[in-house]
C-alpha positions, 0 to 999 in steps of 0.5 A, a space after each residue: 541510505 535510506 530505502 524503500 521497497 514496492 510489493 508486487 500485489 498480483 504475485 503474493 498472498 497477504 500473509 506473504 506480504 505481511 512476512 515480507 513487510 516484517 523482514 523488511 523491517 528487520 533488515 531497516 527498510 524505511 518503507 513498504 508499498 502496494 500499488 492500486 490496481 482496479 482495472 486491468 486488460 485480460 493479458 494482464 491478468 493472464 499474465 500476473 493473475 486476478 488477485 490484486 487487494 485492495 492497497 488499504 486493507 492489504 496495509 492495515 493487516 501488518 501494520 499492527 505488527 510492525 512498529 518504525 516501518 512506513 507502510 504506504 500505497 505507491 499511487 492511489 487512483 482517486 478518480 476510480 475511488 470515492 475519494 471520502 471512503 479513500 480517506 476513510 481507509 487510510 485513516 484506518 491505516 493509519 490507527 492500525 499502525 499509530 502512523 500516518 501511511 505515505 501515499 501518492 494520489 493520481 488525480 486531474 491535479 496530480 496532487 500526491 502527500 507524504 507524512 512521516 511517522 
């Protein structure tokens, strides 16, 4: 069974995340995700707190260090981004860790894409 994990982004650091990425590795997980956040109500952040990273820099961070793990963002929500410097980001990624990262996208098309390593 192959299975996949969510990191939740408001309650971690990033070396956490980087730590959890790499156990979750060890242990055969087949991949990590952030979730994009821009926005939220203040009873969000009261409750979770104000520090959400960005999904794309938040990855390019362990994926130098992990070698079959797939590393993606849960959904990316394009309309709050320009979607060229999206790209761009996740082509980062994706040379940081000699992979493309899976993602989903939220658009007006609900256009999402999956690449395997």
């Amino acid at each position: 069974m192959k299975i996949s994990v969510v990191l939740p982004i408001w309650q971690l650091t990033i070396k956490e995340a980087e730590l959890l990425t790499l156990r979750a590795e060890e242990l055969g997980v087949e991949g990590v995700f952030v979730p994009d956040h821009i926005l939220a109500k203040r009873a969000t952040t009261q409750h979770y707190g104000a520090h959400w990273p960005d999904p794309f820099s938040l990855l390019a961070f362990p994926a130098g260090r992990t070698r079959h793990i797939q590393l993606g963002a849960s959904v990316i929500v394009l309309p709050y981004r320009n979607a060229l410097v999206a790209a761009k980001a996740a082509a980062t990624v994706d040379q940081a860790s000699g992979g493309p990262p899976r993602s989903s996208t939220a658009s007006p098309r609900g256009h999402g894409f999956r690449a395997g390593r």
